[in-house]
Structures are given as C-alpha cells and as structure tokens.
N, C-alpha and C positions, 0 to 999 in steps of 0.2 A: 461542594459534594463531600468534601471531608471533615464539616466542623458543623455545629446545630446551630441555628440560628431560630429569635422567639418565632419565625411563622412556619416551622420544622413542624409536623405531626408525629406525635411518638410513633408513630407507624412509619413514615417515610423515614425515620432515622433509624428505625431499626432494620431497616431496608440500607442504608447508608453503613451502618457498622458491617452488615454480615458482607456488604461488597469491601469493605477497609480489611477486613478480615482476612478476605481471601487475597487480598492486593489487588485488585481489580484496576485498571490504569483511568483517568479519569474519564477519556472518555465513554469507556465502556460504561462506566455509573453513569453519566449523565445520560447515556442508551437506555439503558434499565429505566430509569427514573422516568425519562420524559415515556417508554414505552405504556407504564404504569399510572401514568396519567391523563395519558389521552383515554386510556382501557377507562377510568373514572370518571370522565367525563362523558361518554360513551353511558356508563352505568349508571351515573347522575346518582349516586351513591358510594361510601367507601368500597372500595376495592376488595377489602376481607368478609364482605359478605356476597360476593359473588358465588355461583352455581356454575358447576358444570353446565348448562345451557347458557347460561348468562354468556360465558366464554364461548361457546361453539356460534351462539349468534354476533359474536363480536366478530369474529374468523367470518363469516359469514358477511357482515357490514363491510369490512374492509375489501373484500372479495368485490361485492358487489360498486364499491367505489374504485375498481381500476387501481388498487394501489398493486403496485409492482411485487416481485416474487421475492426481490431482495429485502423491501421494507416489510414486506406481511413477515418473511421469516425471522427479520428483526424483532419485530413489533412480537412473535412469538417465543424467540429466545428473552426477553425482559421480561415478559409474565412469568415465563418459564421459572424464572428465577425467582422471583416476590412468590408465587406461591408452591412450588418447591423447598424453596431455603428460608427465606424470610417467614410464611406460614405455616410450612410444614405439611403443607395439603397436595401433594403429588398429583393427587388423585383426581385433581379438579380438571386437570388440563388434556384430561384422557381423551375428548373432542376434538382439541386443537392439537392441530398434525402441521409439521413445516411442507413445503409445497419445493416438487421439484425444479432446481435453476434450470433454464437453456444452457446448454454447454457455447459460448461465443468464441470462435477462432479471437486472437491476439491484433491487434495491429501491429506491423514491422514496418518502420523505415528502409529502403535501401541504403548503402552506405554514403551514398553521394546526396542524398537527402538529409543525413545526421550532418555530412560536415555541411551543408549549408544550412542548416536549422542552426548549429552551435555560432556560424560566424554569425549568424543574423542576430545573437544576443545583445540585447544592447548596452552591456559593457563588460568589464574582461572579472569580473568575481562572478554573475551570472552564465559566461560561457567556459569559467572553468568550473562551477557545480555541475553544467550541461556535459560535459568532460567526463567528471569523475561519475556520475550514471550512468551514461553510457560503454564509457572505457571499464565501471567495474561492475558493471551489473545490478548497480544500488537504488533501492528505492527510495520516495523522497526524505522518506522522514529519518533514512540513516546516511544519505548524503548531509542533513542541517544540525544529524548530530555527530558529525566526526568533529574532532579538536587535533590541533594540531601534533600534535605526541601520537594521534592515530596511524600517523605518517610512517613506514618503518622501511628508507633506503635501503637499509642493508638485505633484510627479507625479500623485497619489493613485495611489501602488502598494505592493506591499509586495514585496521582493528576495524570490526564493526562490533560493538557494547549492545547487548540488549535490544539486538533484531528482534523480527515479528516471534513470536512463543515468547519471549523472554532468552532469546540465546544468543550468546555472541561466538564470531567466527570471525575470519580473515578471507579479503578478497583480496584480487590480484591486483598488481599496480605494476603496469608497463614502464619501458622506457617513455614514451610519448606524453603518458599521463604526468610523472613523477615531473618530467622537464615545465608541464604546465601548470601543475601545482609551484612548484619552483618559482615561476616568473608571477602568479597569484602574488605569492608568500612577498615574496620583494617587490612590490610596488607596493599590498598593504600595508607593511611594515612602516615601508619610509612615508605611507599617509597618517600614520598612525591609527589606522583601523584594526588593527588583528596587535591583540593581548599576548604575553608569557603562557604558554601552554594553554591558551584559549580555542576559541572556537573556530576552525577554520573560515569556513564563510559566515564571519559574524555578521549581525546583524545592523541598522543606523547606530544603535546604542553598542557596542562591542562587547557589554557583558551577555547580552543576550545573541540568540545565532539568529542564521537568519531563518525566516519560517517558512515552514511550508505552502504556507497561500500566496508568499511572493514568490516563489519560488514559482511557482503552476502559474501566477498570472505571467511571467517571463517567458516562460517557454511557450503559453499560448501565443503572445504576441510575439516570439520568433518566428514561430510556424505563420503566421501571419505574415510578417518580413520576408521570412524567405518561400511565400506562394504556395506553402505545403497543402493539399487540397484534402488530406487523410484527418483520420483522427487524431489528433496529439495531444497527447499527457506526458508526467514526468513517467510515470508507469511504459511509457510508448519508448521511452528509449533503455531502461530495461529491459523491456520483449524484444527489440533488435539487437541489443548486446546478446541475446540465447538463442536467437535466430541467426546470426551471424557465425556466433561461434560451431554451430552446430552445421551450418554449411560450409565450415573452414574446416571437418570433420573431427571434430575435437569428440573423446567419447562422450556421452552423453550425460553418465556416473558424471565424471567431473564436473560439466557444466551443474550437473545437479548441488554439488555441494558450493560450487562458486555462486550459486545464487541462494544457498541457505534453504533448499526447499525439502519440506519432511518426508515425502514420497514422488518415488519415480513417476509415475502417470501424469504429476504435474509438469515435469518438465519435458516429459514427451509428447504434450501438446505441441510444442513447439516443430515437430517434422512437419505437421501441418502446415505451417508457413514457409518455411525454408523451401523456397522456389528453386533455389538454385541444386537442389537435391532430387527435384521433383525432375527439372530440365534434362537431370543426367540421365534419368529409366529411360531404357529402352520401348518404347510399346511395342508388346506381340504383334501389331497389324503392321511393325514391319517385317517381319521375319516371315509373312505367308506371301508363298510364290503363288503368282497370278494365275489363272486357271483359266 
C-alpha cells in the first residue's frame, strides 16, 4: 500500500499517496482500496467515470445482497474517500447515505468466568496478556503493543502509545497485575524469549510481538476450555473490565478516561450490563401496600 509497484494504475496510486498523506494506518488503505475496487468491478469500468446513479445503484446492489450495516457503511466511507479527495468530485456521492448501526448491548463476563477463562489459557504469556486486558481495560491491539519500559512500578500504570485516534494515555496497573507481569517477565527472561526493552508478549521470533490473530485464537479456545457458553472476544474482557468497575461504583468520568474513550455516552453504555447495579433498584411494586 505504501510504494508503486509496475501493475499500480496511476489512478490507484494516486489514491495511495493522498491516503500516505494524510497518514492513514495501513489498514485503513487497504479498506479504501479493496472498497474501490470491488465498486470497479461492480461498474466493469474505471471508477472515475462513475455517475452519481452509477453509485446510488451500487448502494442499492449491496443493499439487496444482505451485506451487513457495518460493511455497506465501510464500503461507503472508501468511495467516500476516492472520490471526495482523490477525485475531487464530492458531489457524486450525494445518493450514497451511510445506513444507521443497531445500537448491541456489550457482552460481560462475571468475575468468576474471567478467572476461569484466564486459567484455562494455555500457557502463562497467553494468560498473562489475558491479565493485563482484563486487569487494564486494553484492547487487543494495545495489549501486543506494549514493551516492556511500558511498565512503570513506581506510577503503577502501564504507557499505552498510540491508542485507537492516534493518542496515547496511561492505564492502571494493580498490585495483582504488576506481580503477574513480574512472574511473565522471569520466566521469559530466563527462556530467552523477551529482549532489552522489547516487546512484552513477544512473539515466536522476539523481534516481533505477538499478534493479534494469536492472540483472539487463545482466548477463543480458552472460553472453550473453560465451557464459557457467551460470546468471547479479546474486546469481551475489556467490556467486563467497565462493567465491573462500574458495579464496584467507581465514577464513571474515570472509568471513561481508563479506557481512552472520546465521549461519555460511550461508556455509559455500560450501566446497561452492570447487573449488579440493576439488582440493587428498588421497584416501585414494592413499595405499594395491598389493597
């Protein structure tokens, strides 16, 4: 995505610089890109001579093939872009409208489901990344990029670089957590898996960390091990870290900035699940005497 190669059409690379431009991460380019070309083949012509009708009955195609709310609005933010920025023709996309998500309650583990999801890992650098998500609220992709210098005892936090926006912050680092990173840290060490100021949960090779698709297939075959019948993602024990917290009634402001998120409303999705909040209301139908 980031260099021309001979079967590049000056078109697709000029699509390619204006995303290099903006910094755009890759795979958001490869988003764009492959959006812009399924739309091509669809049109069975180049892309820059598309019509505003051309695009409304694309939106239309897709519509009628069941594709999901998530991918159609995909598939409309990458055109968005090619002909927007890369064309300069705003005006073409004035048909194609993005389509509203369902709002999906969270799934939450209970607490006695996370510890037995974590022991059910099958082995101790997988059930201490299952740890530090859980214990800090991290998603995956900034659990596989902390390094070890992330670590900061004396704060007790752990640096998060270049979370989702582009921003880095500081999450929390328990006693509990810090002691299991600790027993991590000394047994990679003395296998020789973990580098000088390397990657925490590095990966087979130790210059590289370890990635996100091992990582999700780990914890699906924990929740497997340990008979979890719900849905489990790494995403699944982040939403019970804010679930948790927020039935442990921690304010919610904070919870919001321990998990890095841009506006309130998203983390007060979260009351929604927190059962244990729900259990404590009173209902009015006891309070009315019998008649």
């Amino acid at each position: 995505m980031t260099s021309s190669t001979p079967t590049t059409s000056p078109l697709r690379q000029r699509m390619i610089d204006d995303m290099r431009m903006r910094k755009l991460s890759p795979k958001t380019q490869a988003n764009y890109i492959r959006a812009v070309r399924q739309f091509a083949l669809y049109l069975g012509r180049s892309p820059d001579t598309a019509t505003i009708e051309d695009l409304r009955n694309y939106q239309l195609h897709l519509v009628d093939h069941s594709i999901s709310p998530v991918s159609l609005n995909a598939a409309i933010t990458g055109l968005k872009f090619f002909f927007d920025v890369t064309l300069d023709h705003a005006e073409l996309m004035a048909k194609m409208q993005p389509v509203h998500l369902p709002r999906i309650l969270p799934v939450a583990l209970s607490k006695e489901e996370v510890a037995r999801l974590i022991a059910a890992a099958g082995n101790l650098k997988h059930q201490t990344a299952l740890s530090v998500a859980y214990g800090a609220g991290l998603r995956v992709s900034e659990v596989v990029a902390l390094k070890v210098g992330d670590v900061d005892s004396q704060r007790m936090t752990l640096r998060i670089e270049q979370g989702k926006g582009h921003k880095d912050r500081y999450a929390m680092l328990s006693p509990v957590l810090l002691e299991r990173l600790r027993v991590w840290w000394r047994v990679a060490r003395a296998q020789g898996k973990m580098l000088d100021g390397g990657w925490l949960f590095p990966g087979l090779n130790p210059i590289e960390p370890l990635s996100t698709r091992q990582l999700n297939r780990a914890i699906h075959a924990a929740a497997e091990a340990a008979q979890i019948d719900k849905r489990v993602s790494m995403h699944t024990l982040r939403h019970s870290f804010a679930t948790h917290l927020l039935e442990q009634k921690v304010d919610i402001r904070v919870i919001q900035v321990l998990l890095g998120h841009k506006k309130l409303e998203t983390t007060a999705l979260y009351a929604q699940v927190a059962t244990d909040l729900l259990r404590e209301v009173i209902s009015p139908l006891e309070a009315l005497h019998p008649v």
